[in-house]
OpenMM code with the backbone's topology and positions (N, CA, C; nanometers):
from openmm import Vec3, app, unit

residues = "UNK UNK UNK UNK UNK UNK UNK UNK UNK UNK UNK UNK UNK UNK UNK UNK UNK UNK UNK UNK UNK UNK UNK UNK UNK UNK UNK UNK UNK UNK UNK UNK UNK UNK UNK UNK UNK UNK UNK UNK UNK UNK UNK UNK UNK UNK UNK UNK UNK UNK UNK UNK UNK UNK UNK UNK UNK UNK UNK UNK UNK UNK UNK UNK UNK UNK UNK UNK".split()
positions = [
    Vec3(-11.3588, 13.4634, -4.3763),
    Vec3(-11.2762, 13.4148, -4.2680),
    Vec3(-11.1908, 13.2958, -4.3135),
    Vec3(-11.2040, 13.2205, -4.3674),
    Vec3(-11.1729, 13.0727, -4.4542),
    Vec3(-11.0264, 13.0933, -4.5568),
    Vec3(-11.1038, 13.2394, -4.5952),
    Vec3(-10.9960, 13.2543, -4.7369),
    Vec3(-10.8581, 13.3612, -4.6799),
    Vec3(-10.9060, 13.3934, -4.5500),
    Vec3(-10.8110, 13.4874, -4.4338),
    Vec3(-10.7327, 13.3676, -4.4025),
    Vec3(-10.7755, 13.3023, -4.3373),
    Vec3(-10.6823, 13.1714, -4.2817),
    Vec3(-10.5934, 13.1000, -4.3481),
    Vec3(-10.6498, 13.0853, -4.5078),
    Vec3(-10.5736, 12.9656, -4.5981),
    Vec3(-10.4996, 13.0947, -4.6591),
    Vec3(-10.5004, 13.2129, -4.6808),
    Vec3(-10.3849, 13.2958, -4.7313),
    Vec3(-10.2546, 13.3430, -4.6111),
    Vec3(-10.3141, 13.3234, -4.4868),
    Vec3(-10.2368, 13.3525, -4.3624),
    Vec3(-10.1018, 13.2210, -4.3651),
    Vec3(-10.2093, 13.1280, -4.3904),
    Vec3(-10.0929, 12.9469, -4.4117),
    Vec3(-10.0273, 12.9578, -4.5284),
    Vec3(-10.0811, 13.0371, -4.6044),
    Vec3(-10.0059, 12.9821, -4.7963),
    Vec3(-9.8980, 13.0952, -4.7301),
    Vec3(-9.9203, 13.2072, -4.6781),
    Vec3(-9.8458, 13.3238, -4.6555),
    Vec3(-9.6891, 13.2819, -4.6739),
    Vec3(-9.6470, 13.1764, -4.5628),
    Vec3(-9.5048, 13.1656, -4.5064),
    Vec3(-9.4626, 13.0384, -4.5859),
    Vec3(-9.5403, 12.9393, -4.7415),
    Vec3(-9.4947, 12.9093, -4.7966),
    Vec3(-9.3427, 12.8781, -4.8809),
    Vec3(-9.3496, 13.0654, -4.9679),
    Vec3(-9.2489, 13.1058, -4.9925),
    Vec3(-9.1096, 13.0447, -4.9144),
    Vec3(-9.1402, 13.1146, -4.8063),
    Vec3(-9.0262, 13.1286, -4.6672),
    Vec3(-8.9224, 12.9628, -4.6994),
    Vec3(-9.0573, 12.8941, -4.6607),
    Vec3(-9.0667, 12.7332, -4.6174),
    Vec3(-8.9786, 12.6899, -4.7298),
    Vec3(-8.9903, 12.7225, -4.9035),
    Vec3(-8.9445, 12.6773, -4.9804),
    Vec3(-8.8284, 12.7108, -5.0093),
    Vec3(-8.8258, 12.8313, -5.0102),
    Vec3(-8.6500, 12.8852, -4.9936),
    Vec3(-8.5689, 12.8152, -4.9134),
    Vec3(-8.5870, 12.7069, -4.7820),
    Vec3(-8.5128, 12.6787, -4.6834),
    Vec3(-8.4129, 12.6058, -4.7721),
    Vec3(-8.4826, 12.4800, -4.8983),
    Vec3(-8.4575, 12.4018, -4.9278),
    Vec3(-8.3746, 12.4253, -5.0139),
    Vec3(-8.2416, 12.3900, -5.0739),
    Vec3(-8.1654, 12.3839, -5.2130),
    Vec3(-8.2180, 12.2973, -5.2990),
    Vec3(-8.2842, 12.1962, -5.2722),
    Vec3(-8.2744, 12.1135, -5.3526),
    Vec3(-8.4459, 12.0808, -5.3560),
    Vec3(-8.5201, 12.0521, -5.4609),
    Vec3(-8.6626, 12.0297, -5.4474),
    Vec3(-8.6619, 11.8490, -5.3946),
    Vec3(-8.5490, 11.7894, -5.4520),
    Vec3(-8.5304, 11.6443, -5.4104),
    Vec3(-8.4915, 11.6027, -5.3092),
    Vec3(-8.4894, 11.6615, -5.1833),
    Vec3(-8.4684, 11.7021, -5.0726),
    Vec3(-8.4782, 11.5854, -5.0182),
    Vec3(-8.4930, 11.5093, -4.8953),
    Vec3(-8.5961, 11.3919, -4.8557),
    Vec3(-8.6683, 11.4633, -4.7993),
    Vec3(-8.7882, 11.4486, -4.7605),
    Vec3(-8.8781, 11.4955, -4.6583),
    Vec3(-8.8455, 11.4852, -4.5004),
    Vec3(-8.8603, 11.5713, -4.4196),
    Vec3(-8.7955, 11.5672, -4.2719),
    Vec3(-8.8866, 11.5032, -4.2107),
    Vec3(-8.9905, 11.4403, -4.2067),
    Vec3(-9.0881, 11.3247, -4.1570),
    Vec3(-9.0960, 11.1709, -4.2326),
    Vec3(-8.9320, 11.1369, -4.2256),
    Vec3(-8.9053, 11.0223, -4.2963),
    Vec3(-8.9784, 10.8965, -4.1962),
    Vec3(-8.9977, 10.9406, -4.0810),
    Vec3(-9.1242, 10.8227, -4.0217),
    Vec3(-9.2453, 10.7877, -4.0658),
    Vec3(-9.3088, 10.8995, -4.1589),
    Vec3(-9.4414, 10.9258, -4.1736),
    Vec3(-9.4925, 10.8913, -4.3218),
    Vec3(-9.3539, 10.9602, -4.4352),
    Vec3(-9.3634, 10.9392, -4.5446),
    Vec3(-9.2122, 10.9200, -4.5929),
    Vec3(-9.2068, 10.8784, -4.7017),
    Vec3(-9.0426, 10.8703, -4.7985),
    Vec3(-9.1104, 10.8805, -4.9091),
    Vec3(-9.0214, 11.0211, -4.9509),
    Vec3(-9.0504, 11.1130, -5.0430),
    Vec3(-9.0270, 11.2668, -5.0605),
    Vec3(-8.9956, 11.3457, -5.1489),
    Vec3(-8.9068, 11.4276, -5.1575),
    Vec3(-9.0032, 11.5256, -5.1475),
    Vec3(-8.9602, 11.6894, -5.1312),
    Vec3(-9.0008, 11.7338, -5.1227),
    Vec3(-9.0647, 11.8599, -5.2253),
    Vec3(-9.0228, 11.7944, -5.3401),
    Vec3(-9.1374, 11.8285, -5.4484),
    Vec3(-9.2350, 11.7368, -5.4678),
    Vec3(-9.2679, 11.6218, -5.4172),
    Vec3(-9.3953, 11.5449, -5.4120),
    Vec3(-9.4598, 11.5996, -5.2893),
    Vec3(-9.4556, 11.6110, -5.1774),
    Vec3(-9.4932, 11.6700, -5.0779),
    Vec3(-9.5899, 11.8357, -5.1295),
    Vec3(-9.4940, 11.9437, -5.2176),
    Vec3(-9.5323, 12.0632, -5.2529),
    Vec3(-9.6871, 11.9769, -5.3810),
    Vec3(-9.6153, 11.9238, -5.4418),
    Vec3(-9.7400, 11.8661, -5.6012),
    Vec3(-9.8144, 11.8175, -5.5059),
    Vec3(-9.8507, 11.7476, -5.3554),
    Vec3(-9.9431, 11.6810, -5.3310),
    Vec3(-10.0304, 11.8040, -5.2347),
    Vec3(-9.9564, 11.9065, -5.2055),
    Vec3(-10.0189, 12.0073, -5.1445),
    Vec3(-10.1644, 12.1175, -5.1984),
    Vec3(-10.0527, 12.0997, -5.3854),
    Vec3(-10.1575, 12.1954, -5.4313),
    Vec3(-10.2419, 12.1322, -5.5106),
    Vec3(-10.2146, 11.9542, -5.4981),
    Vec3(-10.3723, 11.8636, -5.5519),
    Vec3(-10.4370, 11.8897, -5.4538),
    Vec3(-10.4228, 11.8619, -5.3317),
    Vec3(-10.5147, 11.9068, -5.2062),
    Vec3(-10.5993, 11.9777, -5.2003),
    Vec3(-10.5468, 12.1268, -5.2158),
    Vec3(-10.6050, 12.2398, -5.2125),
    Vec3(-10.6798, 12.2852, -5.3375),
    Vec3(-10.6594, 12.2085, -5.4217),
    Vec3(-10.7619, 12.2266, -5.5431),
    Vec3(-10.8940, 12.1364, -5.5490),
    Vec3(-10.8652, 11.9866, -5.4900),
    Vec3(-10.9681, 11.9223, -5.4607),
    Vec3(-11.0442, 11.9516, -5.3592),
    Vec3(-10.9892, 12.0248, -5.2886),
    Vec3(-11.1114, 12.0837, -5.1825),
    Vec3(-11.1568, 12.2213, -5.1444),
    Vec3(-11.1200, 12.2700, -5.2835),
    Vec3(-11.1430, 12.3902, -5.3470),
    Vec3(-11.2714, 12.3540, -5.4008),
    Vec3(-11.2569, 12.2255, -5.4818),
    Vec3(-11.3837, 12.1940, -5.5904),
    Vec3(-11.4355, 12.1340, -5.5320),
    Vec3(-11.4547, 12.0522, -5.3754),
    Vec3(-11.5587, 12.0281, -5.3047),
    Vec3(-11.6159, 12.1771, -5.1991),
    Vec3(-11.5938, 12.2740, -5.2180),
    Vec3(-11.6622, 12.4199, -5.1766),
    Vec3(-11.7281, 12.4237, -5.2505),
    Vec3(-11.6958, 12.4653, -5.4243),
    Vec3(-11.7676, 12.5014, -5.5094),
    Vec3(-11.9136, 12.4045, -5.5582),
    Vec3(-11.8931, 12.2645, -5.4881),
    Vec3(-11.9750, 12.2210, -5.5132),
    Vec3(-12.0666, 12.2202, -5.3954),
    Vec3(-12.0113, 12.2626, -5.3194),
    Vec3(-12.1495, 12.2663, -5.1766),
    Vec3(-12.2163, 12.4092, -5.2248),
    Vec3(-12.1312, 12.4965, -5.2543),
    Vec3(-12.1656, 12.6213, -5.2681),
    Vec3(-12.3233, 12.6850, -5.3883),
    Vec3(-12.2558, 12.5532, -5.4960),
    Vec3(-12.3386, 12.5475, -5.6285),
    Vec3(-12.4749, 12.4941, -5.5340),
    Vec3(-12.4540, 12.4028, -5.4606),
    Vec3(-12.6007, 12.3180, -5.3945),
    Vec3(-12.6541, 12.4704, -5.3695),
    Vec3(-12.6553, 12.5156, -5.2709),
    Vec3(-12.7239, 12.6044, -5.1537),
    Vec3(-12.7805, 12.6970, -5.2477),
    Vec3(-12.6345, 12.7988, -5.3600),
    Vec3(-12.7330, 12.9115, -5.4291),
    Vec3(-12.7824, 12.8662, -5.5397),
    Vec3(-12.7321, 12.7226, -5.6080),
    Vec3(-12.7650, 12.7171, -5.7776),
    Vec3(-12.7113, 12.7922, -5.8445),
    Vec3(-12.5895, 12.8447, -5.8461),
    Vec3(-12.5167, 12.9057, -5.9254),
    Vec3(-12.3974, 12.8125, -5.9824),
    Vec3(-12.3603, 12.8747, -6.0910),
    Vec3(-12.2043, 12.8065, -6.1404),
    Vec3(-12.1281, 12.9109, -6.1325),
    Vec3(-11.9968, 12.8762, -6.1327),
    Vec3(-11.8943, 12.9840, -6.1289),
    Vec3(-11.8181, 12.9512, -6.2480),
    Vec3(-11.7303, 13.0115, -6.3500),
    Vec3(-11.6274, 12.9527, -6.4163),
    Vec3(-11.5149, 13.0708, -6.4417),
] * unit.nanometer
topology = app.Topology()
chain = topology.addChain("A")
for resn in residues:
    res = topology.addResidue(resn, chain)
    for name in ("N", "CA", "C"):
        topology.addAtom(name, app.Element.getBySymbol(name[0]), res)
């Protein structure tokens, strides 16, 4: 269900990135952050990798397995 949801969100990515010409874009939540919108994308997929590797580590607890 987890990996349904986060491929349903990554889904319309693509879409999202095409809008842009330019990756140096400003970001359209210049209230919130200032910063372009290739830092925004690089801070998306540190995100999703760091809490990728906090799954794998709950996951390792419960069965004692490693994955690589």
């Amino acid at each position: 269900m987890v990996t349904r949801l986060w491929r349903a969100r990554w889904s319309g990515v693509p879409r999202t990135l095409d809008a842009f010409d330019d990756f140096d874009s400003p970001c359209a939540r210049t209230d919130i952050i200032e910063c372009n919108v290739r830092y925004v994308l690089f801070h998306m997929i540190e995100e999703t990798a760091r809490h990728g590797g906090h799954a794998d580590i709950i996951r390792e607890t419960i069965d004692g397995t490693r994955q690589s």
